[in-house]
N, C-alpha and C positions, 0 to 999 in steps of 0.2 A: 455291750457284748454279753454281760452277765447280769441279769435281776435275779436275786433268791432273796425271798422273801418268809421271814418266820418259819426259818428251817428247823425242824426237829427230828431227833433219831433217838430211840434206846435201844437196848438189848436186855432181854427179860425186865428187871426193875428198877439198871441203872440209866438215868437219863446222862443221853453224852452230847447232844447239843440241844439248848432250850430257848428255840424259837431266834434263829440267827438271821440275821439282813445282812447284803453285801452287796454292791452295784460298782463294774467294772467298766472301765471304757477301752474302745480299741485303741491297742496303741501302748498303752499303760501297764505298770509292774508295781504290781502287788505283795508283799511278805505278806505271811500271815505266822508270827512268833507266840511263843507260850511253852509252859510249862509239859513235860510229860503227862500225857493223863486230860489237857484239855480240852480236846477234842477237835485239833486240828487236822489230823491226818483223815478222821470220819468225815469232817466238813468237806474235803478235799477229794476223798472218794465220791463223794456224793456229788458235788459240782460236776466233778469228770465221769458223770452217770455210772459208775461203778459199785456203788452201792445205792439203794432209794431210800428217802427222808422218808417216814409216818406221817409227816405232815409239813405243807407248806405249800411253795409255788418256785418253779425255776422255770426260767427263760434265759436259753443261751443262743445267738444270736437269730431273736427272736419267735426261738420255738420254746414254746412251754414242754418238757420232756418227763416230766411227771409221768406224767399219764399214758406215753408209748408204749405199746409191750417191747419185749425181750426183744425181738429181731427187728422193729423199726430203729429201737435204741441201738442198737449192735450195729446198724448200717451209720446212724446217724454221728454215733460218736468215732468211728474209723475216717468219716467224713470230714470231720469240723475239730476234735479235738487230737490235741497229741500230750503223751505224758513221759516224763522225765523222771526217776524213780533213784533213791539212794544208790542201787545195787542194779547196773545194767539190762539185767536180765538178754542180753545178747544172748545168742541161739550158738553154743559154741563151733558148733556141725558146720556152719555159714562163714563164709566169708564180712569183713565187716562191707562189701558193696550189697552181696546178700540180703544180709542183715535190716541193712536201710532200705531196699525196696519191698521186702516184705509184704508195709504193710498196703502197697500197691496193686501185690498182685490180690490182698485179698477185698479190696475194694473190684476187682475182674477190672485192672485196667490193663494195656497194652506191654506186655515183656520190656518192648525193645524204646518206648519214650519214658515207662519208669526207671527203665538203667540208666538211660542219659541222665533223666533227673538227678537221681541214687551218686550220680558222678558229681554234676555239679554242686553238689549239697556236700560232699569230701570234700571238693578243691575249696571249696568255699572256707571250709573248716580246718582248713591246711592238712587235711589226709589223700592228699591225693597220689600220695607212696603208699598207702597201706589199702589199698582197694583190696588186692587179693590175700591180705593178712585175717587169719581167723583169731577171732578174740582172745585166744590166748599166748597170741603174737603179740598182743598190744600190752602198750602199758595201762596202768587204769585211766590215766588224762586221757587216751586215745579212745579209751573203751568207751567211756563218758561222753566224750565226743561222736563219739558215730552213733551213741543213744539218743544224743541231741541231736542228728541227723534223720534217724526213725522218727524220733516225734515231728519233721517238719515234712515228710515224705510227701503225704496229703493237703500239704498247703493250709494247715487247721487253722480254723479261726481263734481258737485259743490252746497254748498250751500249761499245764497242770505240772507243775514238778514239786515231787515230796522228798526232801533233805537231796537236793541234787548233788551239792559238792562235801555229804558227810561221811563218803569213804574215800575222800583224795585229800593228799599232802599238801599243806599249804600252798604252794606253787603252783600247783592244778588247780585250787581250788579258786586260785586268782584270775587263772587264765579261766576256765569256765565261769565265773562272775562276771567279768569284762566281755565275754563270747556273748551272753543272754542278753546284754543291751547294747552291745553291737547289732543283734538280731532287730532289737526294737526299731533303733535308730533308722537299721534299712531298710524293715522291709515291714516295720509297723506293727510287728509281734508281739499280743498281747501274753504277759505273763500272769499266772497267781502261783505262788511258790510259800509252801509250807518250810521254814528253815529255823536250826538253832542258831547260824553264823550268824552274828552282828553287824560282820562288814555288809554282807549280801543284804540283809534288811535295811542296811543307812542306806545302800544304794538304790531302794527301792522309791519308785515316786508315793507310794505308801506303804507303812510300816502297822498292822494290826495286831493287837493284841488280844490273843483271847485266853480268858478265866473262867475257869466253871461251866465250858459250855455255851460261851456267849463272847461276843467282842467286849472288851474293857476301854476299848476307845484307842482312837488314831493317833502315831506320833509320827 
């Protein structure tokens, strides 16, 4: 699902990853753990074509996306990936059914089979009382959850999450750990998830570690 190979990024003269490898298979869930500072969350933009490596080679399933400009990337990544973010970023304006078809309509698919989707992707997620609640109806599990809804709007090949459960209360952040590989199990959802929680990394089928810039090897 994922090759990247010898990824590298700086900003003016600090190098923040130094030539990274990572190969992912569908299906499969990935941590990637480390210290503040070492370059996970750049790694993680960059995989979800959100920012571009100086150097290297990525291939997400099967397209080398290096090399696209701005609007093949911009179509391709609303396509195939989806991302899960600390801080929901929900559109408070929206409703959370809203919310989750969004990013439907900006792929120009049809109103009326992305709502149904948008619904079943709530009931799915046990919000299917909160359709017409705007996010700041919701508690933050709720909110978190109908974020995890938008990330799967598209049916993305892979989705991207950066500290997904590091502003919910332990109890939420239980049930969204347990939620993400529920997803795997049903419907073969591949994850790479950037996180500080412990638990969420044991439960990963791998657990990376990276230093300075680089993986420190697999636990």
């Amino acid at each position: 699902m994922i090759r990247a190979k010898q990824i590298q990024k700086s900003y003016g003269k600090l190098q923040v990853l130094k030539g990274v490898d990572l190969h992912v298979k569908q299906g499969e869930v990935v941590s990637i753990v480390g210290k503040s500072g070492a370059g996970k969350s750049t790694l993680l933009h960059i995989l979800g074509t959100l920012d571009k490596a100086d150097k290297g080679e990525l291939i997400i399933n099967g397209q080398e996306v290096l090399g696209m400009s701005s609007k093949k990337l911009a179509a391709f990544r609303n396509q195939n990936i989806g991302f899960i973010f600390q801080f929901h970023h929900l559109l408070p304006e929206f409703t959370a059914l809203e919310n989750v078809f969004i990013p439907a309509l900006i792929a120009k698919k049809a109103e009326g089979p992305a709502k149904k989707r948008a619904e079943e992707l709530l009931d799915y997620l046990g919000l299917s009382e909160r359709l017409t609640h705007k996010p700041g109806q919701l508690s933050g599990g709720e909110q978190q959850r109908v974020a995890v809804a938008r990330s799967l709007m598209n049916q993305p090949s892979i989705v991207f999450a950066d500290e997904p459960s590091g502003n919910l209360d332990s109890a939420s952040s239980q049930d969204l750990h347990q939620l993400l590989f529920k997803l795997r199990d049903d419907f073969n959802q591949t994850f790479v998830i950037v996180t500080h929680n412990d638990e969420l990394a044991k439960m990963s089928d791998r657990r990376l570690e990276m230093k300075d810039g680089k993986f420190g090897g697999e636990m």
